[in-house]
C-alpha positions as CSV (number, residue, x, y, z in Angstrom):
1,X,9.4,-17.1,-1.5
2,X,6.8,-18.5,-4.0
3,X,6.3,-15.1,-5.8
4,X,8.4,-15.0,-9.1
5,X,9.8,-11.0,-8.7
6,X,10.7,-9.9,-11.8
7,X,11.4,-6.2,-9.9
8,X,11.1,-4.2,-6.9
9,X,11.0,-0.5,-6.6
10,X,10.5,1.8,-3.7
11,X,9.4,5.7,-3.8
12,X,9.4,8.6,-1.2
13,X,7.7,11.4,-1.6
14,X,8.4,14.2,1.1
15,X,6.1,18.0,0.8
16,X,8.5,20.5,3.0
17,X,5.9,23.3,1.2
18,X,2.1,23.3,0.4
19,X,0.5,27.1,-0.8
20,X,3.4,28.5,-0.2
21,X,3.5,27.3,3.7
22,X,6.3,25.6,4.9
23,X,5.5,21.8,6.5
24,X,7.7,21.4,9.6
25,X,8.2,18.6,9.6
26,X,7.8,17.4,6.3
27,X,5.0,15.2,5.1
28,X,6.2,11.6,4.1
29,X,5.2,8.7,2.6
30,X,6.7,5.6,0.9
31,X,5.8,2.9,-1.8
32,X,7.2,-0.1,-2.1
33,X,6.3,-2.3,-5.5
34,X,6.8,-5.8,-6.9
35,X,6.5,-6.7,-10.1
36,X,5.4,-10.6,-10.1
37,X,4.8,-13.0,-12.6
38,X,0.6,-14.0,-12.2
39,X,0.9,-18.0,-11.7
40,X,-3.0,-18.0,-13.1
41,X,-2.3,-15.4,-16.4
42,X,-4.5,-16.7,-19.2
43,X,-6.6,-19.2,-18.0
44,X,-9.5,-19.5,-15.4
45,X,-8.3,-21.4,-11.9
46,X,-11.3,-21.8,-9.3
47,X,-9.1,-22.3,-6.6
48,X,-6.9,-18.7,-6.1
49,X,-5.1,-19.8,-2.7
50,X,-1.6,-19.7,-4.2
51,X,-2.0,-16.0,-5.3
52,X,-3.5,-15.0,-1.2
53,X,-0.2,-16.9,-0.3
54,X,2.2,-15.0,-1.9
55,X,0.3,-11.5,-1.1
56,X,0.9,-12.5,2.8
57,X,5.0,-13.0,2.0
58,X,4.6,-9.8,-0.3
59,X,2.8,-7.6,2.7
60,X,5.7,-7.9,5.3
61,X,8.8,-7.7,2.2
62,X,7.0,-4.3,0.6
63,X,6.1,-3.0,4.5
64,X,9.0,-3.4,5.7
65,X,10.7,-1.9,2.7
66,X,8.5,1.3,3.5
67,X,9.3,1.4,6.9
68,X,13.2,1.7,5.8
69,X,12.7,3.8,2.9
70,X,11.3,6.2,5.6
71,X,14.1,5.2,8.3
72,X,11.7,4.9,11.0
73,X,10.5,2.7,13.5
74,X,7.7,0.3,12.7
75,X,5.5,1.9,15.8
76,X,5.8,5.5,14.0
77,X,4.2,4.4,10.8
78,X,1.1,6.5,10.7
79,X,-1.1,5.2,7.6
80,X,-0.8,2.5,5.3
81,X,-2.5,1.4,1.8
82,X,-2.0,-1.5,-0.5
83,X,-2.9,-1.8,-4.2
84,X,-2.8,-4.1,-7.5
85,X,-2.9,-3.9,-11.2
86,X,-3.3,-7.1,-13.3
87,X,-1.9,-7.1,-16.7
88,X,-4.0,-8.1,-19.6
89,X,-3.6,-12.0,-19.6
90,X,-5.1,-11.9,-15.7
91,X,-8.3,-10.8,-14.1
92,X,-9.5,-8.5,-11.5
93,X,-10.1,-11.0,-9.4
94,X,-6.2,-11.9,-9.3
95,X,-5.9,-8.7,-7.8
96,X,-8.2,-9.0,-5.3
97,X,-6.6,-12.1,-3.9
98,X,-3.1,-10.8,-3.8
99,X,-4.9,-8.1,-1.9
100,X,-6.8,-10.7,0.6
101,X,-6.7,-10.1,4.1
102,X,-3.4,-12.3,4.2
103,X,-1.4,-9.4,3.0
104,X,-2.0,-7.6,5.9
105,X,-1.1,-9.5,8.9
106,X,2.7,-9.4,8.0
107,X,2.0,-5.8,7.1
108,X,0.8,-4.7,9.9
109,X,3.6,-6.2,11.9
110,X,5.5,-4.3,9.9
111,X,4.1,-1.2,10.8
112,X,3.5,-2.2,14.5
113,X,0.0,-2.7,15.5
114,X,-2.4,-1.8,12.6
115,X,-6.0,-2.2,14.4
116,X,-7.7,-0.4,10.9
117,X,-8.2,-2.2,7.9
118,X,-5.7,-1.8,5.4
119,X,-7.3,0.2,2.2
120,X,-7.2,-1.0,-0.9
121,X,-7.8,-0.8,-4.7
122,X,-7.7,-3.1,-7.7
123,X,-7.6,-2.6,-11.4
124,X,-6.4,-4.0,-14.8
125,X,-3.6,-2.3,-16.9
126,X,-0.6,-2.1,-18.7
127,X,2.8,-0.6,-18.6
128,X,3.1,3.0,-17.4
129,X,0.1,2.9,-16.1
130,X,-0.6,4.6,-13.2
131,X,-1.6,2.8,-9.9
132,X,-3.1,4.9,-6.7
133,X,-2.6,3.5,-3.8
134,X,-5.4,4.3,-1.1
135,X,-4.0,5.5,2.4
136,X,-5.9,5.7,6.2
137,X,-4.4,5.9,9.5
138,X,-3.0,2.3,10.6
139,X,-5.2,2.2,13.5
140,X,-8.0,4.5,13.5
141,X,-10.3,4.5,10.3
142,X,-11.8,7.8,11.8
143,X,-8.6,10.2,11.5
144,X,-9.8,12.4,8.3
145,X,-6.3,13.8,8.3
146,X,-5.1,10.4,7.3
147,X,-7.1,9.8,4.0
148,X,-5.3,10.1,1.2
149,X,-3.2,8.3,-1.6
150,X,0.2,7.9,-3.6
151,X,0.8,7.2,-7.3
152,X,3.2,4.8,-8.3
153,X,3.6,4.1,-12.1
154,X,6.5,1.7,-13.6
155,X,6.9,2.4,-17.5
156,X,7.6,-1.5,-17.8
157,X,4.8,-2.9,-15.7
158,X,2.6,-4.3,-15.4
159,X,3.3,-6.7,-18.5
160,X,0.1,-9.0,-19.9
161,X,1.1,-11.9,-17.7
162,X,1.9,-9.7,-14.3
163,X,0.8,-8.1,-11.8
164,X,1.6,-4.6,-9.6
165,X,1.5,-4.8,-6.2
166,X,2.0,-2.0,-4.4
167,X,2.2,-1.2,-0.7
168,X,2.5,2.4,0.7
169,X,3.4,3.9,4.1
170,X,3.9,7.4,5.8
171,X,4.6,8.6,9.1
172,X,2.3,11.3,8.9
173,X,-0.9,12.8,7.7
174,X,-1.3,15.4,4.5
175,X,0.0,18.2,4.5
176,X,-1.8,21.5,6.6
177,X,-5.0,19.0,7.7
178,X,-7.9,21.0,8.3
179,X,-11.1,19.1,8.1
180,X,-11.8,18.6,11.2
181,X,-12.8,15.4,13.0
182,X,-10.5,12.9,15.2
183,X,-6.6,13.7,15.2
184,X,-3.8,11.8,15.0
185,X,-2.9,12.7,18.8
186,X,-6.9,11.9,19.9
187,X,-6.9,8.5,18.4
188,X,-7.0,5.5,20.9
189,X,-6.6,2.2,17.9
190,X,-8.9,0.0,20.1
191,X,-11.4,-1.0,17.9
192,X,-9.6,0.1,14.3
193,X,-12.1,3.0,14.0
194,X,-11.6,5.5,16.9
């Protein structure tokens, strides 16, 4: 692995009661997050392949830490996200090549298919920060129930010459959907919309 980890944490978060209703099952979801030294921190590099490299070996290591944070099966992931914060000394743009498309190929074999794109936000910060991690169904853009997001905050990350990445997972929707539109159960993953 080129990326230099300085840590790795993982989150679940499980709602067994929303308004006062109980969820059977439970609503879950899991983050998994690297801390990583940022190769280009400080200085301006025209050339940001060596940060989209180590996003692709940081997609399938933080997926498939969700997956077995929520002791499932790849195929019953349900949604997925990804997310970055760059410390000071880097740039948003760091983030959005860790984020490149790269991350998600080992991701999605992760979760087992994956025919929607990944969401995914970037931003600069410091330590304790807190990073949201955008969420849709892994392969149909179109399931409303699926649209959501997890926090993840580390109060030691990210420092000035780091950077947050963050990859989250559930097998399920929010709790007591109710919007209407395509469900879970309707949704074909053909084309990563419907």
């Amino acid at each position: 692995m080129t990326a230099k980890i300085r840590k790795i944490a993982v989150f679940v978060e499980e709602t067994h009661k929303e308004i006062g209703r109980e969820i059977q099952p439970p609503t879950r979801r899991a983050a998994a997050v690297a801390v990583i030294e940022n190769p280009f921190a400080g200085r301006y590099v025209e050339d940001l392949d060596e940060l989209m490299e180590i996003g692709a070996e940081l997609g399938g290591l933080l997926g498939e830490r969700c997956v077995k944070a929520l002791g499932i099966e790849p195929a019953a992931a349900e949604s997925y996200g990804k997310a970055a914060m760059v410390g000071e000394n880097g740039e948003l743009e760091h983030a959005a090549a860790i984020l490149h498309p790269r991350l998600g190929a080992p991701l999605r074999k992760a979760v087992e298919k994956g025919a929607a794109l990944v969401p995914s936000s970037k931003k600069m910060g410091g330590p304790g920060q807190p990073l949201d991690v955008p969420l849709g169904h892994k392969d149909a853009a179109y399931v409303r129930s699926h649209f959501d997001g997890m926090e993840v905050r580390l109060n030691d990350a990210p420092r000035a010459n780091e950077i947050m990445v963050a990859v989250a997972v559930t097998d399920s929707g929010r709790p007591l959907p109710r919007v209407g539109g395509l469900t879970a159960d309707e949704a074909k993953g053909e084309d990563g919309l419907r």
